[in-house]
N, C-alpha and C positions, 0 to 999 in steps of 0.2 A: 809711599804713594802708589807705587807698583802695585802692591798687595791689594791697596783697596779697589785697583780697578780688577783686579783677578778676581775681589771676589764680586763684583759688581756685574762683573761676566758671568758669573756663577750661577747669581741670583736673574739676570736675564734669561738665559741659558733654559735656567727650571720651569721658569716662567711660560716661557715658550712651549716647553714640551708637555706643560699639563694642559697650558691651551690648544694644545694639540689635542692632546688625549680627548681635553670635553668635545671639540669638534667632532672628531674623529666617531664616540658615541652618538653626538646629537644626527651624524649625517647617517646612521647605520638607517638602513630602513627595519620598518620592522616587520614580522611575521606576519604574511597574513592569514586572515580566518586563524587567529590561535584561539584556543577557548581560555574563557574568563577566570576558570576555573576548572581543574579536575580533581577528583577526589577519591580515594579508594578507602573505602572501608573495611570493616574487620573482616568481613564476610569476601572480601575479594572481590566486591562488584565495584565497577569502573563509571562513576558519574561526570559525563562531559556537561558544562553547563554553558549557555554560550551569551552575550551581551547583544550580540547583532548580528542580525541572519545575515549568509554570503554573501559577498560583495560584487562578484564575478556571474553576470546574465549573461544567458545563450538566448540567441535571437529564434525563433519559430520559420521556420520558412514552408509556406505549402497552404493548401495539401496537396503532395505532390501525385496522390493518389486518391479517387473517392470511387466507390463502388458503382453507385448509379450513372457514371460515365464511362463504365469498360467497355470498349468497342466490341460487343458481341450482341450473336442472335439471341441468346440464350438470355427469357429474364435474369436480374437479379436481384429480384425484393427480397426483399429481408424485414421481418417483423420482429418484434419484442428483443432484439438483442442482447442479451447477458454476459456476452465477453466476447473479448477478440484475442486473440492470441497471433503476435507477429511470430512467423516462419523464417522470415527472408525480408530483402528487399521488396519485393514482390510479390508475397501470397499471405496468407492470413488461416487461421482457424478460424470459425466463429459460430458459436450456440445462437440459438434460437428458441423462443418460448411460445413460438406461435406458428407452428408444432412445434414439439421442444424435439430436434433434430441440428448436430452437427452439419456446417459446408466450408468443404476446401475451397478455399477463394482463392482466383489468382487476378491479377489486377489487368493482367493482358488477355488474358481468352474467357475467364467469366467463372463459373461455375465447375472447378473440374470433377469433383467426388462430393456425394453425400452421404449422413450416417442417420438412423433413427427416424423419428416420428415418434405421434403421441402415444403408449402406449406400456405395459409393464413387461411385455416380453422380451427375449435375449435382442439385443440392438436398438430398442424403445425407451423412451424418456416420457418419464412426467413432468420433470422440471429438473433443469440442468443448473446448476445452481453454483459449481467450480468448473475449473477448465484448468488444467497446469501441466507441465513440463515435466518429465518420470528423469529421476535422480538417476534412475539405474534402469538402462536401456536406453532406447532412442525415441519412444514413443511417447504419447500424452498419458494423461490420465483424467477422467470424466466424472464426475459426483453426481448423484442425483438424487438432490435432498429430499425427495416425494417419498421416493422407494427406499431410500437410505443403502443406495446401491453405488458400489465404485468400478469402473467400466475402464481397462487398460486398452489401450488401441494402439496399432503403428503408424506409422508416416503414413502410410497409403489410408488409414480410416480402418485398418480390417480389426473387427473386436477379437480381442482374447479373453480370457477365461474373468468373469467379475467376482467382486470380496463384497460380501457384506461384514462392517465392522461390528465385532460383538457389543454386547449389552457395557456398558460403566460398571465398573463395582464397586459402582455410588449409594446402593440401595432403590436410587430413583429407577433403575430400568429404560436408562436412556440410550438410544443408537444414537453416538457423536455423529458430525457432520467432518469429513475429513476434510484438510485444508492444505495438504500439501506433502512429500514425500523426502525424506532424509539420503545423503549417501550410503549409508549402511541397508539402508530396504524398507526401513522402518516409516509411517505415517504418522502425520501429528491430525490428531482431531480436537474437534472442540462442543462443548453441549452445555445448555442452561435452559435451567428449567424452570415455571413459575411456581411458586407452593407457598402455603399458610402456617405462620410462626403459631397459631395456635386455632382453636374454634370460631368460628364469626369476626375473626381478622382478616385486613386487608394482605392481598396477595405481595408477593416479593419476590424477584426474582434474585435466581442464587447466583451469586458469581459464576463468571464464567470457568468450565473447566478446559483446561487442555492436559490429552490426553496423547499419551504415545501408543501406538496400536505396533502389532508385530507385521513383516511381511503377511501373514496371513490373514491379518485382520484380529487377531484377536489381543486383548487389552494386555499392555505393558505398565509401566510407571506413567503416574500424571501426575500435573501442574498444574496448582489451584490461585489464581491471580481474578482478584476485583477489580472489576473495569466500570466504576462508576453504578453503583446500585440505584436500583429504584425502587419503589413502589407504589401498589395499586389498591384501590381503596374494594369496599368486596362489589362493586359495582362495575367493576375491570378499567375504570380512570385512572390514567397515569397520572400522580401525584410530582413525579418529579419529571424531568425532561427525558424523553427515549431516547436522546443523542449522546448519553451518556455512558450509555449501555450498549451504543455499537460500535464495533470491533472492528480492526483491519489487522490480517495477519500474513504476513506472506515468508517460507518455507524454503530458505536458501540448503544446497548440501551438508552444511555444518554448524547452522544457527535456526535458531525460530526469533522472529520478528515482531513484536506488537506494538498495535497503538491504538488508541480510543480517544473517541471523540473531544474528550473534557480537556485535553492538554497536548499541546505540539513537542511532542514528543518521539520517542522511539527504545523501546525495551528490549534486549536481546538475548536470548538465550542458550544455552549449550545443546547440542542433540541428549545430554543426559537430564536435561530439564531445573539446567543449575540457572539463577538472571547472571547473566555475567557483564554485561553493560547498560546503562542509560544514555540516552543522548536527548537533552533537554534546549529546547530552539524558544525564541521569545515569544510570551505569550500574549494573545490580541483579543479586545475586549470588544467586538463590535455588534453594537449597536444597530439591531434591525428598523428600517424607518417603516412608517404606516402604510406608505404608499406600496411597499415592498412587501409586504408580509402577505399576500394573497397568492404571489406568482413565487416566493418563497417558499409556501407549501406545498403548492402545484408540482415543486418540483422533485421536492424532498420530503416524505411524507412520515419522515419520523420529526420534523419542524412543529411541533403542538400551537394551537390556539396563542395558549396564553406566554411563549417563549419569548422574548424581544433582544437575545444575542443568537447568535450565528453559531453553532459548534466550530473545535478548531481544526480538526480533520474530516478530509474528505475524503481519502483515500492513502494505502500504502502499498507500495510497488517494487520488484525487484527487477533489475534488468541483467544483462547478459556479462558484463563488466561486473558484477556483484555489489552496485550499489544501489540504496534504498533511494526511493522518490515519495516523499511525503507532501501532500497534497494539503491545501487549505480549504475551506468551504467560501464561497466567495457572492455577492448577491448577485441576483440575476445580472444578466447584461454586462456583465463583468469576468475579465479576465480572471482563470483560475492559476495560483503562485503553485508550483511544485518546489520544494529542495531536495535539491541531491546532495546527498551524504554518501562520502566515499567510504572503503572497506575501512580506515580504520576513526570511524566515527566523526568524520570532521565534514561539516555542510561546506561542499565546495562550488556552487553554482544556483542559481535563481531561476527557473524557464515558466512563464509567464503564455499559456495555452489560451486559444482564442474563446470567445466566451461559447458559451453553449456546446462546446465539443469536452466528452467524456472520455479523457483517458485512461486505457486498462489497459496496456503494455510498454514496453518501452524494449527495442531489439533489431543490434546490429544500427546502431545509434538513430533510430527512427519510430518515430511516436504514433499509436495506433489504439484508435479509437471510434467514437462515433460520433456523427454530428448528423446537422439534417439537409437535407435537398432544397432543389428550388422550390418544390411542393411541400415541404415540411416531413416530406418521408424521411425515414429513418435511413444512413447511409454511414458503411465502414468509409473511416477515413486514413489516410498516412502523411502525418507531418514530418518535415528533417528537423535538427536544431544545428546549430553551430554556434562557436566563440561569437562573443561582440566585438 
C-alpha cells in the first residue's frame, strides 16, 4: 500500500512539473518585430521578410520650427525647394530652384549665409538636384544635375575645388548623376537612358545603372539592377506606369541603399557593389478613388491618366543613427507612414507625418521638411518625434 501511494506521488509530482513547464512557455512573451522569415541563400544574401509592419508608433510633435515665422528683419522666402538638410537643432541647409542657390537657415536670426544663383559658373547652379553629407570631411556635397557638376563646400558655404563625373563605359556616353559618397572617398552614381530595341520600335528605358566613381570622379566598378521597366511607344507614351521606374537611393558610409516604387521594400549593398540584404515590409494594394485622382496628379506628376493604384514608395531616408526611413505614398489629405528600420534590418517603429508636409531629412532625432504657410507659401518646417 505504501508503494502504491509512492508511486502515486510520483505520478503527481510529473504531472505538476510538465504543467509547469507548458505554463511557464505559454507565459514567455514573445519577441517582438521578429521577422516571419529569414533566409540566406547560396549567394550570401540576407532576405528579411516580415508578416506585419512595426508595432511601436512615435508620436509627431510640432513644428516646433517653420521658417516663415523667424523673428527677423531679413526676408525669408524661399521658392521651389529641392531639399533640406537638418544641421542641428536649429539650422538647416536648403536648395532652391528659383534661383537654383544654396541658404544657411537658422531658425533664430533668419538667413545667415548664401551660396549660387542661376547660372553655369564657379558657384552657380542650373538645378540643384542632390544635397548630402561628405563621408569624408565635414562638409556637404552639391549635385547639379543641369551641368552634371559636383560642387564640395564647408560648413561655412565656401566652395572648393568641383568633379565632373566621367563618361559610363556603357557605350551610351552617359554623365551619371551622383547620389551620394562612400567612407573610403568613393561616389556612387546612377544613369538610365531611353533607347530603341530595334528600328521604328517603341522606346525603353534601360535599367537603372549604379555606378561607383573614384574620388576623382572617374569610373570604377558598377551595378546594374532593374527597378521596374518601362516602355514607350515611338510616340513617347508611357505604356506602363513611370512610378515604377523611380528610384530612391540613399548612400550610408558602408552600404548603398535602394528602393523603388513597385515594392515596399529595401535593397542593400556592400561599398564593393555586392546585394548583401533585402528587407521586404507588407505590401498595399491601394486603390485610388475618382474623386482623388485629380489632386493625385497635381501632386505627383509621375501618377499617369490612366493608373488607379498608388505606388508603394514615396521616399528613402537615412538619418544620423544609421537607420533607413522608408516612406509610403499616401492620398492627398492624408497622413504620410514612414518605417524605421534599424541598422540590422528589423522595422522598429511607425511615424505617421502630417498630411501635406514633405519630408527629406531626419537629424539629431528631428524631422525636416516642408510644408506650407498661412498663405500657401512654401515654408521649411521642424517636427520632433518621440515614444507613444
Amino acid at each position: 500500500m505504501r508503494e502504491l501511494t509512492r508511486g502515486r506521488r510520483r505520478a503527481v509530482t510529473a504531472t505538476a512539473l510538465i504543467g509547469c513547464c507548458v505554463l511557464g512557455v505559454a507565459c514567455q512573451k514573445p519577441a517582438p518585430d521578429r521577422p516571419a522569415r529569414t533566409v540566406r541563400d547560396s549567394s550570401g544574401v540576407q532576405v528579411m521578410e516580415y508578416s506585419d509592419a512595426a508595432q511601436a508608433r512615435w508620436n509627431v510633435a510640432g513644428p516646433l520650427w517653420e521658417s516663415h515665422r523667424i523673428p527677423s528683419a531679413e526676408a525669408v522666402a524661399l521658392h521651389g525647394i529641392t531639399a533640406v538638410l537638418g544641421v542641428d537643432s536649429g539650422t538647416a541647409l536648403v536648395a532652391e530652384s528659383q534661383p537654383a542657390r544654396l541658404v544657411f537657415l537658422d531658425f533664430r536670426r533668419g538667413r545667415i549665409r548664401q551660396l549660387g544663383g542661376s547660372g553655369g559658373g564657379p558657384g552657380e547652379f542650373l538645378a540643384i538636384t542632390w544635397v548630402g553629407r561628405q563621408h569624408v570631411g565635414d562638409g556637404f556635397l552639391i549635385f547639379d544635375g543641369r551641368q552634371k557638376r559636383l560642387s564640395p563646400i564647408g560648413q561655412d558655404l565656401s566652395l572648393r575645388e568641383s568633379i565632373v563625373p566621367a563618361r559610363v563605359a556603357s557605350g551610351t556616353g552617359a554623365i551619371p548623376d551622383i547620389r551620394g559618397q562612400l567612407a573610403d572617398g568613393r561616389y556612387v552614381a546612377s544613369s538610365a537612358l531611353l533607347a530603341r530595341r530595334s528600328a521604328g520600335s517603341s522606346l525603353v528605358r534601360q535599367p537603372l545603372r549604379l555606378q561607383l566613381l573614384e574620388p576623382d570622379g572617374t569610373a570604377g566598378d558598377s551595378i546594374t539592377t532593374v527597378l521596374g521597366d518601362e516602355a514607350l511607344d515611338v510616340g513617347g507614351v508611357v505604356m506602363r506606369p513611370g512610378f515604377l521606374k523611380r528610384s530612391s537611393i540613399v548612400v550610408a558610409p558602408d552600404a548603398i541603399h535602394v528602393a523603388d516604387a513597385s515594392a515596399y521594400e529595401v535593397r542593400s549593398y556592400t561599398p564593393e557593389g555586392r546585394l548583401a540584404r533585402i528587407v521586404r515590409l507588407p505590401a498595399r494594394n491601394l486603390v485610388v478613388p475618382d474623386s482623388a485622382l485629380v489632386r493625385v496628379r497635381e501632386l505627383d506628376a509621375s501618377i499617369l491618366p490612366n493608373t488607379v493604384h498608388l505606388p508603394e514608395v514615396s521616399g528613402l531616408l537615412l538619418d544620423d543613427s544609421g537607420r533607413l526611413w522608408l516612406g509610403r505614398h499616401a492620398l492627398p489629405d492624408s497622413p504620410t507612414e514612414w518605417t524605421v528600420i534599424d541598422t540590422a534590418g528589423m522595422p522598429s517603429a511607425t511615424v505617421a507625418v502630417p498630411p501635406g508636409f514633405r519630408l527629406m531629412s531626419v537629424w539629431n532625432g528631428l524631422l525636416f521638411g516642408v510644408g506650407r504657410g498661412p498663405l500657401g507659401e512654401e515654408t521649411v518646417q521642424i517636427f520632433g518625434h518621440e515614444w507613444k
